[in-house]
C-alpha positions in Angstrom: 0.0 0.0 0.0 3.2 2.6 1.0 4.8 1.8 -2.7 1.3 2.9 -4.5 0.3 5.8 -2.2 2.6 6.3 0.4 5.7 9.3 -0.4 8.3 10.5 2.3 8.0 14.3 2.7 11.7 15.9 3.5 11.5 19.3 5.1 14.6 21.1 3.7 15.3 24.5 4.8 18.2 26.7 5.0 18.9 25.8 9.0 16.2 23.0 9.3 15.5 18.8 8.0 12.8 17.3 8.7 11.3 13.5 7.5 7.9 12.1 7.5 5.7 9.2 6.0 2.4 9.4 5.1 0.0 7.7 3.0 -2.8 9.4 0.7 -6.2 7.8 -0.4 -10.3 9.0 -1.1 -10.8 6.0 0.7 -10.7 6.8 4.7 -11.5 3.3 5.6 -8.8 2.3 4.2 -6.4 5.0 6.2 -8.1 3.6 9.2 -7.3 -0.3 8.6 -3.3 1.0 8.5 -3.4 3.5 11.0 -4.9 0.4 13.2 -2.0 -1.3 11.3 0.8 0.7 12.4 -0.7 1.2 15.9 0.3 -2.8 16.2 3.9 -1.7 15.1 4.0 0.4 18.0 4.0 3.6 15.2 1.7 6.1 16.3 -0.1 8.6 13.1 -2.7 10.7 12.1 -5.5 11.3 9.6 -6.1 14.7 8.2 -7.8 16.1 5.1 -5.5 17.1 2.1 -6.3 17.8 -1.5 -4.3 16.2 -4.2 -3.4 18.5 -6.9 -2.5 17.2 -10.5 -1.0 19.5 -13.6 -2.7 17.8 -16.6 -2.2 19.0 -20.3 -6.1 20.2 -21.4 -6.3 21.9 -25.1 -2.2 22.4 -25.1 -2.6 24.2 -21.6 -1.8 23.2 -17.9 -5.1 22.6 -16.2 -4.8 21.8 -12.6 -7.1 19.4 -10.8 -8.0 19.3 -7.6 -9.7 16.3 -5.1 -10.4 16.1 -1.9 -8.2 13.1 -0.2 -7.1 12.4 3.1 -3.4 11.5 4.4 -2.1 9.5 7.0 0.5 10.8 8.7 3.3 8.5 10.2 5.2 10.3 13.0 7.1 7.3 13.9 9.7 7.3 10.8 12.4 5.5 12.5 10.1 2.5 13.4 9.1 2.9 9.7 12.1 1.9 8.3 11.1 -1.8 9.9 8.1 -1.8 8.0 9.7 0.2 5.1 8.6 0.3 0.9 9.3 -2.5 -1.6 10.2 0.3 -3.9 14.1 0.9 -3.6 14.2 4.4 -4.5 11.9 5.3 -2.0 13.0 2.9 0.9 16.6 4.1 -0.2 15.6 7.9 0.7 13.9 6.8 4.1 17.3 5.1 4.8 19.6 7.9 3.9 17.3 10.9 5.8 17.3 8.9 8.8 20.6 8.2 8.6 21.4 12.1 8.1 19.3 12.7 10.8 20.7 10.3 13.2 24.5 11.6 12.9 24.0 15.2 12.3 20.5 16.2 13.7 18.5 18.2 12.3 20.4 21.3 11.8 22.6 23.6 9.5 24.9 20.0 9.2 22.1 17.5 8.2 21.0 20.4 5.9 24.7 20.3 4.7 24.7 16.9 4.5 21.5 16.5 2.9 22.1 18.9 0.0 25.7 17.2 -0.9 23.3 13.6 -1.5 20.1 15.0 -2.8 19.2 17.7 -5.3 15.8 19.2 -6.2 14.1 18.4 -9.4 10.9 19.9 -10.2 10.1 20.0 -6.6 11.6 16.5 -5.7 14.8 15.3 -4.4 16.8 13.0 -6.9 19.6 11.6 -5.5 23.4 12.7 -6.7 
């Protein structure tokens, strides 16, 4: 369910990294079956509204489309890692934040750190 629908958010500013896992569907059942889930895990999270937002090409112009969702948020996302994502780009990312996080904090240092091993591409980080 985390490969399809699940994304790890990185918080990057100039003094400040952050990392969190959360998991977006229409379907709030759903949310609720993993949040109950995770709470077996001993990883504690949160459901909140959120509205997706694609870019789609209508007529040779961006149209932007808007729907109502809701997202999980895992607060938990070193105890993630043991559940982690089949996907290897993304489970790779996971490893490396927390990793960054774990020997620098989460100051000017991991932002250092962070920037030397990531870059941003059209709002997301690609690895170096």
């Amino acid at each position: 369910m985390f490969d399809g629908d699940g994304t790890i958010g990185i918080g990057c500013s100039k003094k400040h990294l952050k990392a969190s896992v959360f998991l977006t569907n229409s379907n709030i059942e759903l949310l609720k079956y993993a949040k109950k889930l995770l709470l077996g895990y001993g990883i504690k999270s949160q459901i909140l509204p959120h509205i997706a937002r694609k870019i789609r090409m209508v007529n040779g112009k961006p149209c932007i489309r808007k729907k109502k969702t809701m997202r999980l948020y895992i607060y938990s996302t070193e105890k993630f890692k043991e559940i982690g994502f089949k996907i290897r780009r993304k489970q790779e990312k996971l490893i490396d934040v927390l990793y960054i996080l774990d020997k620098y904090g989460c100051g000017k240092r991991a932002v250092k750190e962070w920037k030397k091993t990531y870059q941003k591409v059209n709002n997301r980080w690609i690895k170096r």
